[in-house]
C-alpha positions in Angstrom: -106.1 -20.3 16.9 -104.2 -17.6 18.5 -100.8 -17.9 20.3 -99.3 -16.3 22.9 -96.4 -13.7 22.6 -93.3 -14.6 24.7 -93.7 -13.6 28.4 -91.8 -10.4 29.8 -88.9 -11.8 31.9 -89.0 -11.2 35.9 -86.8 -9.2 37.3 -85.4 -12.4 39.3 -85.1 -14.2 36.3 -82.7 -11.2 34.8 -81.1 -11.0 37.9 -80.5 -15.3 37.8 -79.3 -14.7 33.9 -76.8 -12.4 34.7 -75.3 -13.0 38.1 -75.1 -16.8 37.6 -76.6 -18.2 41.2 -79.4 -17.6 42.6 -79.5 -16.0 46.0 -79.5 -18.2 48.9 -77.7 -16.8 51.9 -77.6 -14.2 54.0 -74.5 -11.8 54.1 -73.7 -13.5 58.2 -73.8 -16.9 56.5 -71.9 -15.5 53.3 -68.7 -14.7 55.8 -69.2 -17.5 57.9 -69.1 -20.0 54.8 -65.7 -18.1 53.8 -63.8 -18.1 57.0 -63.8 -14.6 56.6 -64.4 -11.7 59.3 -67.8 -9.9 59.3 -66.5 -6.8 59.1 -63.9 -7.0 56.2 -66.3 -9.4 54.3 -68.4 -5.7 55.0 -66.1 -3.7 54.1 -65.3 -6.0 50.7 -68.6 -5.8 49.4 -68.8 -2.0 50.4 -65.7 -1.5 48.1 -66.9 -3.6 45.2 -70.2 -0.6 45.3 -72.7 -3.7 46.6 -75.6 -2.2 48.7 -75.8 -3.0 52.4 -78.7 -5.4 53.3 -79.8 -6.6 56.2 -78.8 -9.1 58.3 -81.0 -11.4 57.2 -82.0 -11.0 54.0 -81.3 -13.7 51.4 -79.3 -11.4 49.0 -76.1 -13.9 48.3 -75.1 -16.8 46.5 -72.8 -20.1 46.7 -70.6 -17.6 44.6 -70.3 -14.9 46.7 -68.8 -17.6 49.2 -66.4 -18.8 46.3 -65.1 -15.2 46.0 -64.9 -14.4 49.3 -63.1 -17.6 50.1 -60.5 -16.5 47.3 -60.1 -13.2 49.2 -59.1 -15.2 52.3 -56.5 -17.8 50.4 -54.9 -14.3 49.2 -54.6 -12.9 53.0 -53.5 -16.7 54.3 -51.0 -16.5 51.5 -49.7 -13.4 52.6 -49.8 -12.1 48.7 -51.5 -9.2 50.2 -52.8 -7.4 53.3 -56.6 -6.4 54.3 -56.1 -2.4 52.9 -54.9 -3.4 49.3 -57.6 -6.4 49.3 -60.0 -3.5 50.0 -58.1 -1.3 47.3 -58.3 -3.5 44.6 -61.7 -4.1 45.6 -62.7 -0.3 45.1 -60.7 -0.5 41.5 -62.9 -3.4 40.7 -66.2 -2.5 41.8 -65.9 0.8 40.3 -64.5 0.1 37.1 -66.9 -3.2 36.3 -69.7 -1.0 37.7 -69.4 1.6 35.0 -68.4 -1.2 32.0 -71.7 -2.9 32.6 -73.4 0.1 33.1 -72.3 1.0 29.1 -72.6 -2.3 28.4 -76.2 -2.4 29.1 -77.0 0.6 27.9 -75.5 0.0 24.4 -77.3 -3.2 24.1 -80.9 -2.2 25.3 -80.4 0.9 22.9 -79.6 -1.1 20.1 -82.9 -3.6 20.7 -84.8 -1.3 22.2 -87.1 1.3 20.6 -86.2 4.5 20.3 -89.7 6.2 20.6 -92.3 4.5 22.9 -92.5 1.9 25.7 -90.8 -1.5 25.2 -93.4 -4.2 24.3 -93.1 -7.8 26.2 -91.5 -9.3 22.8 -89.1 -6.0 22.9 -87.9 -7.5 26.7 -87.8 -11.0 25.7 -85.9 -10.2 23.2 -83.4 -8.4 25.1 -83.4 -11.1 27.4 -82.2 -13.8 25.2 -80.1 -11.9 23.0 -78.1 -11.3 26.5 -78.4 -14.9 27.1 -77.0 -15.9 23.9 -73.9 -13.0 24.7 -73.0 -13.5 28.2 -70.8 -16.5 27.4 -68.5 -14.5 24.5 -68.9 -11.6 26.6 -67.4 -12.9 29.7 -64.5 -15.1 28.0 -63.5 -11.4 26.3 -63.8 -9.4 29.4 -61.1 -11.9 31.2 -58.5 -12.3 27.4 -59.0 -7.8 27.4 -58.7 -7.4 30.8 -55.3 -9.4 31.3 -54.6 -8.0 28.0 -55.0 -4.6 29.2 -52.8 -6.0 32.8 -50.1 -7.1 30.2 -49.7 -3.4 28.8 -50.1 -1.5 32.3 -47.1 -3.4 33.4 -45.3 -3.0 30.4 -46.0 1.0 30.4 -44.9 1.2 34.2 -41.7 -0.6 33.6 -40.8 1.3 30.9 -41.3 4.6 32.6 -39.0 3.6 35.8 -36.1 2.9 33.0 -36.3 6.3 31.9 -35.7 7.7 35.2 -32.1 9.3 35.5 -29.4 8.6 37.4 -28.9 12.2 38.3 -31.8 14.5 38.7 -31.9 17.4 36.2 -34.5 20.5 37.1 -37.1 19.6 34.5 -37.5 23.8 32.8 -33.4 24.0 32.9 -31.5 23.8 29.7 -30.2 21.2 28.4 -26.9 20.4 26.3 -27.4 19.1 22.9 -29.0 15.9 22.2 -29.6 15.4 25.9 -33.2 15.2 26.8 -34.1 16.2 29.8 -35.9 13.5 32.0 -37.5 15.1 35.2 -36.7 13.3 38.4 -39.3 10.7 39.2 -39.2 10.3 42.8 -40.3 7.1 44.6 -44.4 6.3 44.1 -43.9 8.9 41.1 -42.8 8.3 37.4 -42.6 10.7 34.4 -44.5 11.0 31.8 -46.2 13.1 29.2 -49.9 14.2 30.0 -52.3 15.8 27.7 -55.3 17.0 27.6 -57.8 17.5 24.7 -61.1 19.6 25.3 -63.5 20.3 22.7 -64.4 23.9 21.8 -67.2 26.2 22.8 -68.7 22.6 23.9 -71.3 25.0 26.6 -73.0 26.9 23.6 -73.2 23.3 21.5 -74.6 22.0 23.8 -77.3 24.5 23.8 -77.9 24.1 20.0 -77.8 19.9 20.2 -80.9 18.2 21.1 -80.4 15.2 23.7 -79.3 12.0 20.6 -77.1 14.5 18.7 -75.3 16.1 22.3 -74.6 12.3 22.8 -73.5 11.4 19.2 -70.8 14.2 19.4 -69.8 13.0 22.7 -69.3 9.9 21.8 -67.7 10.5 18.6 -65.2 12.6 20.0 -64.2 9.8 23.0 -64.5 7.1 20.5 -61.8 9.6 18.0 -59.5 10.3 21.0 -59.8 6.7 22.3 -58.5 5.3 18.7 -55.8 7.2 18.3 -54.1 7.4 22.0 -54.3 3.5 21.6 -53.0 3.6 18.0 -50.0 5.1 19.6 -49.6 2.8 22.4 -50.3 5.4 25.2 -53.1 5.3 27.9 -56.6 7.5 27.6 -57.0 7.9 31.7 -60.6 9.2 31.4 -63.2 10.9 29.5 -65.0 14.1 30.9 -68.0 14.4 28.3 -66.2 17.3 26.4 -62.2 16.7 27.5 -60.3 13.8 27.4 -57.0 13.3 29.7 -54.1 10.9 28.0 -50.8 9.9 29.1 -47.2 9.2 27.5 -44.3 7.5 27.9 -42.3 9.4 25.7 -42.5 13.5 24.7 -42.6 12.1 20.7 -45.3 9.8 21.5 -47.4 12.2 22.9 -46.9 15.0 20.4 -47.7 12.5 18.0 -51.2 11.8 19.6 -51.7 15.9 19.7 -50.8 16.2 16.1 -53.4 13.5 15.0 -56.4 15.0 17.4 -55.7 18.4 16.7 -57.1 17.6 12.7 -59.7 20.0 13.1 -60.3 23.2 14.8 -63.1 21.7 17.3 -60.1 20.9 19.8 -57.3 22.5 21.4 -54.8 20.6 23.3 -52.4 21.1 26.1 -49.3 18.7 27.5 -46.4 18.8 29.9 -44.0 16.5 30.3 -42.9 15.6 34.1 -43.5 13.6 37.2 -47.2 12.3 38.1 -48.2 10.0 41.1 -50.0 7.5 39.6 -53.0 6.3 42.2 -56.4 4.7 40.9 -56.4 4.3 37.4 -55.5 8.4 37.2 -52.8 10.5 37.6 -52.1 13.6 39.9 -49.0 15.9 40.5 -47.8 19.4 39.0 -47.8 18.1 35.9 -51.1 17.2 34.9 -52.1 20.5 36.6 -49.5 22.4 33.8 -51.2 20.5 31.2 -54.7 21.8 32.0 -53.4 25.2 32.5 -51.9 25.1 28.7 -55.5 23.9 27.4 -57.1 27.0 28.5 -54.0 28.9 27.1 -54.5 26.9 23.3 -56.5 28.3 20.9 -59.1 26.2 18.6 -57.1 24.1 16.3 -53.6 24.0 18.5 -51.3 22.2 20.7 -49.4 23.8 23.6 -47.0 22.6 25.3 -44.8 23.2 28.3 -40.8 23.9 28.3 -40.2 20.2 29.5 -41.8 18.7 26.7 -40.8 21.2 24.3 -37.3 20.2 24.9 -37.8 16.2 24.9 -38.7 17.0 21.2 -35.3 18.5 20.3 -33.8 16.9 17.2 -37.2 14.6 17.3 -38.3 14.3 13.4 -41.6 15.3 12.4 -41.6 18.4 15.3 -41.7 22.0 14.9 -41.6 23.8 18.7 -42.6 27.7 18.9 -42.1 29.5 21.9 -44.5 31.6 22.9 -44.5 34.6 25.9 -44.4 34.0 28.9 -47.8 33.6 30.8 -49.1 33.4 34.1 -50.8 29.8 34.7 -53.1 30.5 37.9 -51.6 28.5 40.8 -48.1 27.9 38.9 -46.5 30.9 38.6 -45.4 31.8 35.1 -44.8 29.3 32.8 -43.0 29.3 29.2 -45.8 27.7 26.6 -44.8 26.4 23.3 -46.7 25.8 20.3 -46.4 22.8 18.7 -46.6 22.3 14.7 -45.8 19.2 12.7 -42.6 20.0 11.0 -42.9 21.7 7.6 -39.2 19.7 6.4 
């Protein structure tokens, strides 16, 4: 007698697993049930990246109300005010948008065939494998993600101690053992920020097939990723062949150079100065130096600018080269510096 395989899932039934509640409100009820305005519960949901439905279409659940109403206690509270609610929103949507977005893919590819269309066992598999996950999964995202809070805070209040009393001109020359710390003013802080781009990556990628383009991709995050958090700094983001990290300290970040720069696939480029962090990134002169002194590195190398180059002085472990002066397109001419583990 013959038995039947186990049944694909339905789409609602994936969508139930993973979101928790099923969908029973409409997104007018969804505010009402809240206490919360139409329009910002609108402009919350916009933020978080959910799609606009209409208005009334049973596309919410009893926990959309519980989150919403936790939006409201905040603005009651006066803990914050209906721009940042929206901000953190945006930071939220957008980061848990792309983390489940890898998430998924890394699991599906792991259950999944490579070659050929998935088979109903292939799905149901999937589907209770993710079943079996979610609770582990979701009791790590919240102990990593105040984790990661924890060392954000740390980081920030570290940098706003190194800010000087005075404010020194961050390419002037400084007297011995005094390094020089570029003014940070307010809504900016110094820091080092490097960038590490892999080499001929265009021509590569001609040669790779699709898996192998992706392997080297991923390596080469996965590499960078390791070591900036080996060394206590922050990997901002990835950009398929360049990574862009940042530092509290010059050492720390020539340190994080030193250890990429292993082989001649990369070349490497930092500057040490003010940046205005805003959304998880970082903008300002100085992360526009540090690009400029990529392009300038050649395979295998780390340059640097003057400001980092003399945060290293009397550093152990450093050896700092200058190099002629260059022009650095929409900077002027700029002073790069080779950096070289010390041979003492």
């Amino acid at each position: 007698m013959s038995r039947e395989g186990p049944r694909r899932p339905t789409a609602e039934e994936i969508g139930l697993l993973l979101a928790g509640a099923p969908a029973s409100r409409t997104r007018t009820e969804v505010a009402a049930g809240a206490g919360v305005p139409q329009e910002l519960a609108e402009r919350v949901w916009r933020a978080l990246g959910f799609p606009t439905h209409a208005d009334d279409a049973v596309a919410f659940s009893e926990a959309d109300v519980a989150a919403l109403t936790r939006v409201r206690t905040m603005l009651d509270r006066g803990l914050l005010d209906e721009p940042t609610v929206v901000r953190m929103a945006r930071a939220l949507g957008q980061t848990t948008a792309r983390l489940a977005q890898w998430q998924a893919e890394i699991i599906i590819g792991h259950l999944l065939p490579a070659e050929g269309e998935p088979s109903d066992d292939d799905v149901a598999r999937v589907f209770d494998t993710a079943r079996a996950l979610l609770p582990d999964f979701e009791h790590l995202l919240v102990h990593v993600w105040r984790a990661q809070l924890a060392a954000a805070g740390t980081r920030l209040l570290a940098m706003a101690d190194l800010r000087p009393e005075t404010t020194p001109d961050p390419r002037s020359e400084t007297a011995p053992g005094r390094v020089a710390t570029p003014e940070a003013a307010p809504g900016r802080v110094a820091m080092a920020v490097g960038f590490a781009d892999l080499v001929a990556f265009t021509r590569r990628a001609r040669e790779l097939d699709e898996r192998e383009l992706a392997d080297l991709v991923e390596g080469f995050e996965a590499r960078a990723a390791d070591i900036v958090a080996a060394h206590g700094a922050r990997l901002v983001k990835t950009l398929g062949d360049e990574v862009l990290f940042t530092a509290p300290t010059p050492a720390r970040a020539a340190a994080i150079a030193l250890d990429l720069a292993g082989t001649a696939e990369l070349r490497i480029g930092m500057a040490y100065g003010p940046v205005v962090p805003m959304m998880g990134d970082v903008y300002g002169t100085t992360v526009n130096l540090a690009a400029r002194l990529t392009a300038i590195a050649r395979p295998g190398t780390v340059v640097v600018d003057s400001g980092l180059a003399e945060g290293l002085a009397g550093e152990p472990g450093f050896e700092v080269r200058g190099m002629r002066r260059r022009t650095a397109r929409g900077l002027g001419v700029v002073r790069p510096h080779l950096l070289r583990r010390s041979s003492s």
